[in-house]
C-alpha positions in Angstrom: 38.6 -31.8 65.5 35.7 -29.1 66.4 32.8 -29.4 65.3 33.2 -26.0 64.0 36.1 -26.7 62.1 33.8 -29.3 60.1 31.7 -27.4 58.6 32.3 -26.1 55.3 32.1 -22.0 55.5 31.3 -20.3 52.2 34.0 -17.8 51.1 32.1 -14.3 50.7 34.0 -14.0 47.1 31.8 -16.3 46.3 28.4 -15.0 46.6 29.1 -11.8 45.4 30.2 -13.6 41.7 27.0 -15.6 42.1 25.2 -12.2 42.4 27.6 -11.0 39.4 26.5 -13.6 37.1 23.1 -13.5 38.2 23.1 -9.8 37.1 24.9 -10.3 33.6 22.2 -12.8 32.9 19.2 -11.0 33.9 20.8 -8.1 31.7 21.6 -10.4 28.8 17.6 -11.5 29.2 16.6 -7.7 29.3 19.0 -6.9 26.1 17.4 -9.8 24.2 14.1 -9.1 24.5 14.4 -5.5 23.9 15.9 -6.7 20.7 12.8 -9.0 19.7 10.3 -6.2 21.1 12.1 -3.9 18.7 12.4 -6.4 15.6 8.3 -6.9 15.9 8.2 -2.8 16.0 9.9 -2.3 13.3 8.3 -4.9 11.0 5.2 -3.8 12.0 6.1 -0.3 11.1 7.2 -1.2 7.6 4.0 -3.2 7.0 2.3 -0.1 7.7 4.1 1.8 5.8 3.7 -0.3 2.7 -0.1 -0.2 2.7 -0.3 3.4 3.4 2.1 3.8 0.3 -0.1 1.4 -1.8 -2.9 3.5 -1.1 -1.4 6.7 -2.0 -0.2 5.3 -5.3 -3.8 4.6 -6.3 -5.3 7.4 -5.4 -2.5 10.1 -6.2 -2.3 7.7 -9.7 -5.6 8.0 -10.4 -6.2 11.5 -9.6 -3.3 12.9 -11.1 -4.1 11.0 -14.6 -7.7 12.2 -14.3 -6.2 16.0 -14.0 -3.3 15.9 -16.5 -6.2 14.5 -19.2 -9.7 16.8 -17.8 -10.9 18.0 -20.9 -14.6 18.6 -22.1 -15.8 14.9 -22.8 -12.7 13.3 -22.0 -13.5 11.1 -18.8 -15.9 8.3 -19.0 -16.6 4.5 -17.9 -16.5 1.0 -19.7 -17.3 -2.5 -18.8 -15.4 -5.2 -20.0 -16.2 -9.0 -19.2 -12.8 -9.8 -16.9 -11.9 -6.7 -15.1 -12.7 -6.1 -11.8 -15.1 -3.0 -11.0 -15.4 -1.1 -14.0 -12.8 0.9 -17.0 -11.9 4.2 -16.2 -11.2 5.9 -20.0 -10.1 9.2 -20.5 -9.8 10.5 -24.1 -7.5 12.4 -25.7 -7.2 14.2 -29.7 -4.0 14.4 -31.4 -4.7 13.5 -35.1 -6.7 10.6 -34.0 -8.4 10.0 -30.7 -7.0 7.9 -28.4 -7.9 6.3 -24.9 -6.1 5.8 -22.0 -8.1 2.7 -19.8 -7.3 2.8 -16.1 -8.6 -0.8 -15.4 -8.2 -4.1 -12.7 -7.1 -7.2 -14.2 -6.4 -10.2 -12.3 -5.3 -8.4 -8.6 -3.5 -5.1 -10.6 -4.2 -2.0 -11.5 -3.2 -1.3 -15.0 -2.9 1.3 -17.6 -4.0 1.0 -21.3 -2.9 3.4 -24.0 -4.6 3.1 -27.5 -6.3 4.2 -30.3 -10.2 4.7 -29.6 -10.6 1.8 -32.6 -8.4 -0.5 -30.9 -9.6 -3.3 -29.7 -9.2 -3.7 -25.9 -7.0 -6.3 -24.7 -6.3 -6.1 -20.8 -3.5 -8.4 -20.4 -1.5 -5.8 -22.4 -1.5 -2.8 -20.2 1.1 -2.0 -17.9 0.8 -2.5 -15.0 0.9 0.3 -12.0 0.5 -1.3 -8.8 -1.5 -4.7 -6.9 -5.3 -3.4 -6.2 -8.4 -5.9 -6.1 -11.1 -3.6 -8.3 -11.6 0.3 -9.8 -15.3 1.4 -9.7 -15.5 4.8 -11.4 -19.3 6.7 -11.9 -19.6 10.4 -13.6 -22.3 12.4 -12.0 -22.1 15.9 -14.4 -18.6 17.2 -13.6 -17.7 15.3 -10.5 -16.0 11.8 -10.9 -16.2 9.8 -8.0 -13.8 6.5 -7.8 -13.5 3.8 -5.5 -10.1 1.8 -4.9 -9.6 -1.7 -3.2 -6.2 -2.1 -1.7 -4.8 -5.3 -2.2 -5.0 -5.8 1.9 -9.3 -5.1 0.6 -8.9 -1.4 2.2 -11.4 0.7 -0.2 -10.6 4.2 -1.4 -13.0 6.8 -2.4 -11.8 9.5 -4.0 -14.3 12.1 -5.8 -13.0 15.1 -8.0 -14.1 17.4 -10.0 -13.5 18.1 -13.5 -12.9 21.4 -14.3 -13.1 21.1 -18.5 -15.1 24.2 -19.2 -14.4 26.3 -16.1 -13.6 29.8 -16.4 -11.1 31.6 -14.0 
């Protein structure tokens, strides 16, 4: 024997399917973490989305109940030992005069319809959506509000009531 004939010699075939499965795993890596980069995208998108939806529901809530009820003397502010911020009461005149409160109670925002008389019970509003505390103030005509998320974001929203405008 040679000492050529000793020696092992790769096959060729051989390092080209090394280099094969080399490739299919580096792929299989890249498909992977595209896959994780695109899970965190996406959750982060929806958590996003979710606060920016909690904070147009309290203002677009609050504004459009402050609209649908602006009459002369209607809007006004409470306190009440419990809720968070202050009461947001707008008054309304059918054969008797009623309230609707637009309060925080224990990390929700609620909603309280009732007779003006009726004693105010927060517990038993319904609820509209998670929020840590309403502040409302009226300066003359313009009600200004301020909203904090649930996440602690705070919203201001002023507007101004139009009872008693003429076109």
């Amino acid at each position: 024997m040679t000492g050529e004939e000793t020696k092992r010699s790769i096959p060729p075939h051989a390092v080209s399917g090394a280099f094969v499965f080399l490739l299919l795993g580096v792929f299989a890596v890249s498909c992977l973490a595209m896959v994780l980069f695109g899970v965190r995208a996406y959750r982060e998108s929806v958590a996003r989305g979710q606060e920016r939806s909690e904070e147009r529901i309290l203002s677009a809530y609050v504004r459009s109940m402050v609209r649908s009820l602006d009459a002369e003397g209607a809007a006004g502010t409470e306190e009440f030992p419990g809720v968070s911020g202050n009461i947001l009461t707008l008054r309304e005149e059918y054969d008797e005069a009623y309230l609707t409160r637009i309060y925080v109670y224990q990390g929700q925002m609620y909603e309280w319809f009732s007779e003006e008389t009726a004693e105010f019970e927060p517990d038993k509003g319904e609820k509209v959506c998670p929020a840590q505390e309403l502040s409302a103030a009226l300066s003359g005509n313009i009600l200004t509000l301020e909203m904090r998320t649930e996440k602690g974001k705070t919203i201001r929203v002023q507007q101004v009531l139009r009872c008693g405008e003429t076109d």
